[in-house]
TORLO-497209 format. One record per residue (C-alpha): residue in three letters; x, y, z; residue number from 1. Coordinates in nm, 3 decimals, always signed. Layout:
<sites>
SITE   aa       px       py       pz    i
SITE  ALA        X        Y        Z  NUM
...
</sites>
This chain:
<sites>
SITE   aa       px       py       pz    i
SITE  UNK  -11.592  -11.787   +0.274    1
SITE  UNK  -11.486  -11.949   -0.038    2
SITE  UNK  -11.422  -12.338   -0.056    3
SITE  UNK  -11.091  -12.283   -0.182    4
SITE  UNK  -11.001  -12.098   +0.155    5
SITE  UNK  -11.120  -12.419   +0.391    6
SITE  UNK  -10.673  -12.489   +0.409    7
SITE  UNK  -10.648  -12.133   +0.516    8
SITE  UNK  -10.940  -12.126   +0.783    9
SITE  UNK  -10.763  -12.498   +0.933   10
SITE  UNK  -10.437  -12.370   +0.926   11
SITE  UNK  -10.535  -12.006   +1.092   12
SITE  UNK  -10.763  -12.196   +1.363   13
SITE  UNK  -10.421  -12.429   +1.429   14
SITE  UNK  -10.197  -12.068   +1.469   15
SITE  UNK  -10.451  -11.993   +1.759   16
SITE  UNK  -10.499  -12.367   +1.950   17
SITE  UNK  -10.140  -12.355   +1.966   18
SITE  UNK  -10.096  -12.258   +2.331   19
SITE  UNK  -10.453  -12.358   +2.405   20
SITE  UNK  -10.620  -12.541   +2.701   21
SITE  UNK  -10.762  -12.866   +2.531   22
SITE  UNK  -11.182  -12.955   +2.575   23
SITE  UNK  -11.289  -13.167   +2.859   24
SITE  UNK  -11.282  -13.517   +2.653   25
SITE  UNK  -10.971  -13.433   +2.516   26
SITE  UNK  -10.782  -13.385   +2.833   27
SITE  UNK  -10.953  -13.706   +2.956   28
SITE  UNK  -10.861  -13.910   +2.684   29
SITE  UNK  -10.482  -13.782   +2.704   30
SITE  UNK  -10.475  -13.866   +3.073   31
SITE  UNK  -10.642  -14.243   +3.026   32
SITE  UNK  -10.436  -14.301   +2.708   33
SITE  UNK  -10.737  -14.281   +2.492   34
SITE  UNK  -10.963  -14.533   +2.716   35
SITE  UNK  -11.308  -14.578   +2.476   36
SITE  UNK  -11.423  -14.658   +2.787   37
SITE  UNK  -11.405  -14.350   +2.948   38
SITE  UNK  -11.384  -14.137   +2.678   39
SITE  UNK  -11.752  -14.262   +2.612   40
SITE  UNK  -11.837  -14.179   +3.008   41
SITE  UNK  -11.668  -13.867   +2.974   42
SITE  UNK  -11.872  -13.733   +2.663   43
SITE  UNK  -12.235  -13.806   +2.874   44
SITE  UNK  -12.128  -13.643   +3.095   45
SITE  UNK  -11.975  -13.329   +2.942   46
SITE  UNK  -12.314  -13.275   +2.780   47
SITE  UNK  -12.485  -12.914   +2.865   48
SITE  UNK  -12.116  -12.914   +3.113   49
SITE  UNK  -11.866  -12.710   +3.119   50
SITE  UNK  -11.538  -12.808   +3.038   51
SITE  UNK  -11.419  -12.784   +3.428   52
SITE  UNK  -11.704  -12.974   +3.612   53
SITE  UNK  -11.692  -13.251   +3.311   54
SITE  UNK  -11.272  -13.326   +3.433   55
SITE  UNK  -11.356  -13.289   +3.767   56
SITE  UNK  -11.697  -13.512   +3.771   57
SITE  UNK  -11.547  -13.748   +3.570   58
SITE  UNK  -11.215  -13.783   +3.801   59
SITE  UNK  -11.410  -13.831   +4.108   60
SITE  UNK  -11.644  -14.093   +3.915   61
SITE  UNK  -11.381  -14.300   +3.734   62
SITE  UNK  -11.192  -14.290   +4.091   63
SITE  UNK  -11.506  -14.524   +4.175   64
SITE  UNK  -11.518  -14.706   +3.916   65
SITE  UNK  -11.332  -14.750   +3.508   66
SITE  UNK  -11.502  -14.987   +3.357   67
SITE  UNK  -11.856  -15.148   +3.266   68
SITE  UNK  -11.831  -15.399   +3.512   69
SITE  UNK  -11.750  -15.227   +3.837   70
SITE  UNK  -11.985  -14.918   +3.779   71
SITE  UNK  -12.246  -15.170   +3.740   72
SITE  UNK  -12.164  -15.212   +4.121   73
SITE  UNK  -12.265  -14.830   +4.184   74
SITE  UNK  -12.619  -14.723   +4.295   75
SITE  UNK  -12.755  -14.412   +4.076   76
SITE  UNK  -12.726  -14.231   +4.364   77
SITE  UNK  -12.352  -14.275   +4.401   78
SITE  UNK  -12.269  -14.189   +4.034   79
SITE  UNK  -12.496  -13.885   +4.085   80
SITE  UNK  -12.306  -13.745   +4.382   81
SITE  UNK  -11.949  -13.869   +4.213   82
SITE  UNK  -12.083  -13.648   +3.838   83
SITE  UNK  -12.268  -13.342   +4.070   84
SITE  UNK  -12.275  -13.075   +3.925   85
SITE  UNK  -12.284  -13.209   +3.556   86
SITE  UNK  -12.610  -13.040   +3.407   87
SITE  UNK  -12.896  -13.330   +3.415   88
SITE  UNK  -12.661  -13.545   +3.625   89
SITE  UNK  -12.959  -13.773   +3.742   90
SITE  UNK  -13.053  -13.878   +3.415   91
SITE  UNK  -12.691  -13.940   +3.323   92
SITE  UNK  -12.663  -14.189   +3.629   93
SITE  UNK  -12.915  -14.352   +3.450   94
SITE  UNK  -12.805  -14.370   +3.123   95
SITE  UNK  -12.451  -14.426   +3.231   96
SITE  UNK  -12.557  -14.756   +3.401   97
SITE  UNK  -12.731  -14.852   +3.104   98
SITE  UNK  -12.490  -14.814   +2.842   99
SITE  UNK  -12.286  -15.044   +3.058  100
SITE  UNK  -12.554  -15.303   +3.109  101
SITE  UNK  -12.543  -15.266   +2.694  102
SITE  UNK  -12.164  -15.326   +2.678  103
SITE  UNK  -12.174  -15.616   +2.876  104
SITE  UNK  -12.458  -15.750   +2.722  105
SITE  UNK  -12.405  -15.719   +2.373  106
SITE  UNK  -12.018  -15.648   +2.343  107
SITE  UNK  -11.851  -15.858   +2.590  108
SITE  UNK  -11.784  -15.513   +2.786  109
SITE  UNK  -11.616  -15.317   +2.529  110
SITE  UNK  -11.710  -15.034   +2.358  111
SITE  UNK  -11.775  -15.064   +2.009  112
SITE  UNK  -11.511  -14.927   +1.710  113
SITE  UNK  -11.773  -14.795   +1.462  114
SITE  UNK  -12.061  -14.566   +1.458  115
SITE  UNK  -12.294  -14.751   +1.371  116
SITE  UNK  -12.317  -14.960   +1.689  117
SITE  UNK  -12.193  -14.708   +1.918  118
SITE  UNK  -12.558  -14.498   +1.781  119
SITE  UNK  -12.730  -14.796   +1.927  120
SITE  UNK  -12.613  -14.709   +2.321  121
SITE  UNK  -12.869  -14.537   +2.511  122
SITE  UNK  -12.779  -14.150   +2.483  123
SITE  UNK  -12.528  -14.139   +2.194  124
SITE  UNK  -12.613  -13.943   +1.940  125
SITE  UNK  -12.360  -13.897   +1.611  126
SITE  UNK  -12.156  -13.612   +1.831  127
SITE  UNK  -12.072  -13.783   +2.100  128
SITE  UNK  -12.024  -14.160   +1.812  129
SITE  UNK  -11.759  -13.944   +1.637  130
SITE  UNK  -11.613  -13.789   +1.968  131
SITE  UNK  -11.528  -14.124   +2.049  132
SITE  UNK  -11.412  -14.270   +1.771  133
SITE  UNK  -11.165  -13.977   +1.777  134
SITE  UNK  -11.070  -13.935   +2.110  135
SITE  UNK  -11.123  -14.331   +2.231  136
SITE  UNK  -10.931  -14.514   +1.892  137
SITE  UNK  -10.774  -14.241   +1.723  138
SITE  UNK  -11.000  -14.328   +1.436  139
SITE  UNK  -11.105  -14.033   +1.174  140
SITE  UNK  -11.414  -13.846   +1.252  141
SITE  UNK  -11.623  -13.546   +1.202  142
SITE  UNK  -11.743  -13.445   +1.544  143
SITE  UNK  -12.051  -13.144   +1.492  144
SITE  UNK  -12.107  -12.994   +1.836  145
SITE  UNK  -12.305  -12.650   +1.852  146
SITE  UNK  -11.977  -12.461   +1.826  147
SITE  UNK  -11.837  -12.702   +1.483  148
SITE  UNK  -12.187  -12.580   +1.360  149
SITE  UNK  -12.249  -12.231   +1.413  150
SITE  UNK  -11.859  -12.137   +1.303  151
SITE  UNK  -11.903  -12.326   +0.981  152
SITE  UNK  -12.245  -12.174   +0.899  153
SITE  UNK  -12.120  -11.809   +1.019  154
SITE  UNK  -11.808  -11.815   +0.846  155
SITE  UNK  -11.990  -11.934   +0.556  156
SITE  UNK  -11.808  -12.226   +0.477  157
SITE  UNK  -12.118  -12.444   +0.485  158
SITE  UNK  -12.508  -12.388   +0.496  159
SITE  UNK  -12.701  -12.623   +0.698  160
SITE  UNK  -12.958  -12.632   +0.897  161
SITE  UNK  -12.894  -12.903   +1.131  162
SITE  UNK  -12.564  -13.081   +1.303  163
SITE  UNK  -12.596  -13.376   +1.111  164
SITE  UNK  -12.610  -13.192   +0.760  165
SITE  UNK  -12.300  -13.032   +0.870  166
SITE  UNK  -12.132  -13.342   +0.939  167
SITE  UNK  -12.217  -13.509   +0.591  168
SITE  UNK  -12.124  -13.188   +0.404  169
SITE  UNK  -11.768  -13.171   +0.581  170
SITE  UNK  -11.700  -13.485   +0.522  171
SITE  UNK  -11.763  -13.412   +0.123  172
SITE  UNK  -11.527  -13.113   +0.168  173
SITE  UNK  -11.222  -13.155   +0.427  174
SITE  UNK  -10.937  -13.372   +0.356  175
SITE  UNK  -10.959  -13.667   +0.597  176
SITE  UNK  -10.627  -13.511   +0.775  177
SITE  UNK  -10.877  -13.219   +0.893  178
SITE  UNK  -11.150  -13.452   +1.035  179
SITE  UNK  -10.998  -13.551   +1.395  180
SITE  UNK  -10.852  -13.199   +1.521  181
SITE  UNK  -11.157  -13.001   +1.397  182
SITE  UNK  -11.384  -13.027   +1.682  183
SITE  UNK  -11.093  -13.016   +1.949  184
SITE  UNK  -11.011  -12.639   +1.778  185
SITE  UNK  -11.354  -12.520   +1.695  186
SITE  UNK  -11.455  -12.614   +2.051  187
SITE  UNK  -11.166  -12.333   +2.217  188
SITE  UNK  -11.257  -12.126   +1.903  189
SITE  UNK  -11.630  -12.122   +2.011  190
SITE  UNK  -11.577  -12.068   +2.346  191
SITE  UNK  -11.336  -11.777   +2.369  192
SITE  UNK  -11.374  -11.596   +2.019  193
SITE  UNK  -11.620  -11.713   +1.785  194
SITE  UNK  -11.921  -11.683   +2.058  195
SITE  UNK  -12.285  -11.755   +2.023  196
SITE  UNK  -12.354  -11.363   +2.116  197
SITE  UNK  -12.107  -11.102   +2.116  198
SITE  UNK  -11.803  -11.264   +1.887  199
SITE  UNK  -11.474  -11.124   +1.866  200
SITE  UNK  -11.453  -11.043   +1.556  201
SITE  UNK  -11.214  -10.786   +1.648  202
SITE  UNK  -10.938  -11.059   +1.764  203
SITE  UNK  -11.055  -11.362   +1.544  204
SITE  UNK  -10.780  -11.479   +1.346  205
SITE  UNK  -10.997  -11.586   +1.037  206
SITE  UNK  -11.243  -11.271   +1.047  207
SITE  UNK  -11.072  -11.124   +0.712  208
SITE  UNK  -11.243  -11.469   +0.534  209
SITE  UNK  -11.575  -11.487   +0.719  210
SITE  UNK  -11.839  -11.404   +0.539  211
SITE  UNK  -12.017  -11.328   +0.933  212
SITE  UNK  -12.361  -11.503   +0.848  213
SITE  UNK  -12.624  -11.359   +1.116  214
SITE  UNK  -12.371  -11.168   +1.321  215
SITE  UNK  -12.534  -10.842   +1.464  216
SITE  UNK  -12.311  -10.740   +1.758  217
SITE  UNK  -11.963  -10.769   +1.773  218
SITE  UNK  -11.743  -10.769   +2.035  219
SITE  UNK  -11.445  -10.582   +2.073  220
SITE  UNK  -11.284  -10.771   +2.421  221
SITE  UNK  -11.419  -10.920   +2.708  222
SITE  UNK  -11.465  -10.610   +2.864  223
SITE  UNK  -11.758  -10.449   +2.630  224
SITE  UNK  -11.894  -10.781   +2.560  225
SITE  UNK  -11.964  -10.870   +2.902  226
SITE  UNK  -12.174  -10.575   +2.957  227
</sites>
């Protein structure tokens, strides 16, 4: 894919999110009008999740407790049966409860507006920093999950080798009014098209400007690539 077709490949991925089911920390942030607070739970736990055990986990866990305060109150054990069957939910009781010990200690009990501080929390890495600038202030942000990174690389419109390169290089090449919605589209993309094995290409939308780095088998529908 050409640079000069990165408006085409936004706009294309927009045609197809239109009528689409939003990601896990998405729907969560539009139901707690954008909460940092539990937009930043949300995101530990939606790590190595799927989308419909992160809502559900997080429902029954913020039903318990919404702030850094009163999960403080919780034993590991209870945030481990409220996130259950989040993947690795024992460790995430753990670093759940420390992240709030951290925003009480350090930010009066708020999470922090910039990246910066929000990479010092126990568990945050620059994914789930960006998802929550995003999603928890509405501030701009790259987010570069597995799926932001293996579409950009396959379609050819970067060529990293890690997350965090592809961060830095998108931020050199979108306009800042691509940044928030990328990660929100790419995710749905990723998940029902643009797979790790078996793609779509047959049904992708920007196939005719991928240049289809690495891509082997192809799908044709759900049917033959479930086989």
């Amino acid at each position: 894919m050409h640079k000069s077709q990165v408006h085409l490949f936004y706009h294309l991925l927009e045609d197809f999110y239109v009528n689409e089911k939003p990601p896990s920390v998405t729907q969560i942030s539009n139901n707690c009008s954008k909460d940092p607070f539990r937009v930043l739970i949300s995101t530990i736990i939606s790590l190595r999740t799927k989308d419909a055990v992160t809502v559900k986990a997080s429902e029954r866990l913020f039903r318990l407790a919404d702030n850094p305060r009163s999960m403080l109150g919780l034993l590991p054990e209870e945030i481990q049966e409220a996130i259950y069957p989040a993947g690795f939910y024992k460790r995430k009781s753990y670093t759940i409860l420390e992240i709030c010990r951290t925003l009480l200690n350090d930010y009066n009990g708020l999470v922090p507006a910039d990246i910066d501080q929000l990479l010092k929390l126990k568990g945050v890495g620059r994914k789930t920093a960006n998802l929550v600038l995003i999603e928890g202030f509405d501030m701009e942000g790259i987010c570069v999950d597995v799926h932001v990174h293996r579409i950009c690389n396959r379609t050819g419109l970067v060529k990293t080798k890690t997350a965090d390169d592809t961060e830095l290089y998108l931020r050199g090449l979108l306009p800042k009014k691509y940044w928030k919605k990328l990660n929100e589209m790419l995710v749905v993309y990723g998940q029902k098209v643009c797979r790790p094995r078996y793609p779509l290409c047959s049904c992708c939308k920007i196939s005719e400007i991928c240049d289809k780095v690495g891509i082997k088998n192809r799908g044709i529908n759900n049917e033959t690539s479930n086989r």
